[in-house]
N, C-alpha and C positions, 0 to 999 in steps of 0.2 A: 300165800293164801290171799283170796281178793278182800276189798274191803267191802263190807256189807254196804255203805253209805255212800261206792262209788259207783255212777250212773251208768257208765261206757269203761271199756277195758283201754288199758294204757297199751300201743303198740309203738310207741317210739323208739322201744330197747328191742324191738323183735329182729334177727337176722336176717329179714328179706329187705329190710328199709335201703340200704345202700344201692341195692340193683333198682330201684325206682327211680334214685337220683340217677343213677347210669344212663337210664334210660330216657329220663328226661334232658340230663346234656347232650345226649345220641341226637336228640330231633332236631334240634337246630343247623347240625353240622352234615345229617345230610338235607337237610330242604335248601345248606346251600349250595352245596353239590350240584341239585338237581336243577337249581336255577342257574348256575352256571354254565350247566350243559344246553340251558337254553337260551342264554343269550350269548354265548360265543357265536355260534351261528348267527347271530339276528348283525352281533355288531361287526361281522365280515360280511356280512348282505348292506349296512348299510357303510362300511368303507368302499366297496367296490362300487356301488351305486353313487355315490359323494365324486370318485376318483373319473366313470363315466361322465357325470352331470360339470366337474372341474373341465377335462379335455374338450367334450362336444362344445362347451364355454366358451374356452381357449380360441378354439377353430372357427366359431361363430366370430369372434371380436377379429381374430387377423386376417380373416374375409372379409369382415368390411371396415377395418383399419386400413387394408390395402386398395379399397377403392377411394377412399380419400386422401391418403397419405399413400404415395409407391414407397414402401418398406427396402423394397429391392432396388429401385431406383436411386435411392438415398444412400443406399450402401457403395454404389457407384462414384459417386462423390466423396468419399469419405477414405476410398481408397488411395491414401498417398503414403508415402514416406518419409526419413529425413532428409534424403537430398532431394525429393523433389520439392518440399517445404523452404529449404534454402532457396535453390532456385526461383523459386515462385518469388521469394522476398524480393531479391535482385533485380526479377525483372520486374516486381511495380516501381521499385525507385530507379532503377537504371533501364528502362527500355529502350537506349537510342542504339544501341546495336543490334541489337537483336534481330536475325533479318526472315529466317521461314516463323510464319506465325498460324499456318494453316494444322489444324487438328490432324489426327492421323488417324484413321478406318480399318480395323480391321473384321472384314465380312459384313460392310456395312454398319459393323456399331465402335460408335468411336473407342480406342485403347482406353485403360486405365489413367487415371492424373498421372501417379506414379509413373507411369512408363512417357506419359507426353507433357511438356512444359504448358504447354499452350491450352490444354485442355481445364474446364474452370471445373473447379471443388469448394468446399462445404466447408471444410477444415479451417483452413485461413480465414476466411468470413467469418466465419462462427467465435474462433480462436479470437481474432481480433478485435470484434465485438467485445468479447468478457474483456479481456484488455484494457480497453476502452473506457471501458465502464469505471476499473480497478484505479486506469491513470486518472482517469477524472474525479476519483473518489480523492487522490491522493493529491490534486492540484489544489480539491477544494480541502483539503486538511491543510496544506501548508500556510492557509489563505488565512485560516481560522472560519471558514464557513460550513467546514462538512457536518452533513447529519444526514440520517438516510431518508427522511422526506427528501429533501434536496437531489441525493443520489439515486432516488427511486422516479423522479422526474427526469432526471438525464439521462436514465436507462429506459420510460418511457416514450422521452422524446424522439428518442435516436431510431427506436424501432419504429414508430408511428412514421417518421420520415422517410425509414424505411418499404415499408409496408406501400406510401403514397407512393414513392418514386415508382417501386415495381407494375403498380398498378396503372398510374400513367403511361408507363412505356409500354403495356399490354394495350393497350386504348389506343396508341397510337400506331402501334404495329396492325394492329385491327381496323381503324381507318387509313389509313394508309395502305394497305392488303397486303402486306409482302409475306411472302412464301418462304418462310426459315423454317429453320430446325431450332431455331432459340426456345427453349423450354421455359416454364415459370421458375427450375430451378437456374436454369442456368443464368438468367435475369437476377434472381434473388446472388447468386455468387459475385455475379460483376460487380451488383450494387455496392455487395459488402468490402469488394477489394478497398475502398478509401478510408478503409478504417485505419488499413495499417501505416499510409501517410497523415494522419489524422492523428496516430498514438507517435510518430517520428516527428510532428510538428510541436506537441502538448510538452514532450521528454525535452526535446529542446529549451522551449519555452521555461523551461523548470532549471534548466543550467543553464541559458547564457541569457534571459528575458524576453523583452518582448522582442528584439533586434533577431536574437536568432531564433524566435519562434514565425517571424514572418519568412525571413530567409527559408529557413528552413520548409515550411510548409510550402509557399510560392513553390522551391524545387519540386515539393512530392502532387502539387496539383497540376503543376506542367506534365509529370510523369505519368498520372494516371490517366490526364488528356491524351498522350500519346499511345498508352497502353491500350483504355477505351476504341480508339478511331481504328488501332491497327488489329484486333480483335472484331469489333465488330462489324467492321468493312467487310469479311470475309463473307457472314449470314445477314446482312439486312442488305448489304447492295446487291447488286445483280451478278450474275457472272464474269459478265464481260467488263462491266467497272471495276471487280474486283480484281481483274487482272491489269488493270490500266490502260484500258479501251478508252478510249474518247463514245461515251453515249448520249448522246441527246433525246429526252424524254422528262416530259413532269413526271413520271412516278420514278425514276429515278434520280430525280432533281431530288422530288421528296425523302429519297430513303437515305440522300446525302444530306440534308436539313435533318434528317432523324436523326442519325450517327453522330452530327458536330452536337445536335440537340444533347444527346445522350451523354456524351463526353465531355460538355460544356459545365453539365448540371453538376455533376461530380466537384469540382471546386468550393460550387455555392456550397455547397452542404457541409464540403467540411472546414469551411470559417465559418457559417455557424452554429455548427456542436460544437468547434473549438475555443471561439476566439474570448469567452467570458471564462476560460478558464484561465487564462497567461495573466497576471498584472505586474 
């Protein structure tokens, strides 16, 4: 019976209550259904569109990565091995036998380093550099001076030396006019060969002093004078010099002043990256 005094009827105990809550848990679970179903699609529209906008990206940058940097060029360089690595060694410090020094062509573009000794690479250079860098760090620790300010100045002094020398012998090649196939990589390569009489003068200097660090070094800067002259006599002088013609001509005078130039310079530079690091 109700109570006379009570305002509203009580439905909290009535048997329909349970199916409301039912129906109230129900809503939530499909509204997320139903947003599901609508953004799967949105976010495979915006993966595919991200994955287009990444590629066109991509192709954008190695089109004009490639006209400032030859990607493919580089890769040419870079192709050696381990015996032609050995090799290569050999002939900067021991070049006095050494007797064909001419590149070799095939269909007009030069072979691979690997397959030619005489053909310049990226590898050695580069190698030798970090090297460089590593021995000097290690000369100036024996010293008690190492710290990487110190070490971060040797490694940019070396490339800034770098950098000038190539840039000179561009200058000079260009007034002077001569007609090569010498590339700026192939310039940057030669430059870099004196590294690795440079890290064979410093090693010295480290086991037997300052005695066998000049020894030593004197040998590897005779070598790379030799190495330089019979290398680049081939593309800076003329044909007929290059075969050992007797030619008479100032711009051949000159391209003979360039070569010893070129070859000359190599020494200087490497007694002075080296010579403050031997005491």
């Amino acid at each position: 019976m109700a109570d006379p005094n009570q305002l509203f009827d009580d439905t909290s105990a009535h048997a329909g209550s349970p199916a409301v809550g039912y129906r109230g848990q129900e809503t939530p679970g499909m509204g997320f259904q139903a947003q599901a179903l609508l953004t799967e699609p949105m976010s495979n529209f915006a993966v595919a569109y991200g994955s287009s906008l990444a590629s066109q990206g991509k192709e954008l940058v190695d089109k004009n990565l490639d006209r400032f940097i030859p990607i493919s060029k580089l890769k040419y360089y870079f192709a050696v091995d381990t015996v032609y690595v050995g090799k290569k060694l050999g002939l900067l410090v021991f070049p006095y036998m050494h007797q064909n020094w001419e590149v070799r062509y095939q269909q007009d573009t030069p072979v691979a380093p690997r397959f030619d000794i005489n053909a310049p690479d990226l590898y050695i250079p580069a190698m030798a550099f970090i090297t460089y860098i590593l021995v000097a760090g290690l000369a100036l620790g024996t010293q008690n001076r190492f710290s990487p300010e110190i070490l971060g100045i040797q490694a940019s002094s070396a490339l800034v030396w770098l950098i000038i020398e190539v840039l000179v012998t561009l200058l000079s090649l260009y007034l002077v006019t001569v007609n090569t196939d010498l590339t700026t990589i192939d310039l940057i390569a030669f430059s870099g060969y004196k590294y690795v009489g440079m890290i064979v003068g410093v090693v010295s200097g480290l086991l037997f002093g300052r005695t066998g660090y000049y020894l030593v070094l004197l040998w590897c800067c005779i070598a790379i004078v030799v190495f330089m002259i019979r290398s680049l006599r081939l593309k800076i002088l003329s044909e007929a010099a290059a075969q050992g013609v007797l030619v008479r001509g100032a711009k051949n005078q000159l391209r003979t002043y360039l070569t010893m130039a070129i070859a000359a310079a190599q020494p200087v530079f490497m007694y002075w990256l080296t010579y403050h690091l031997v005491r």
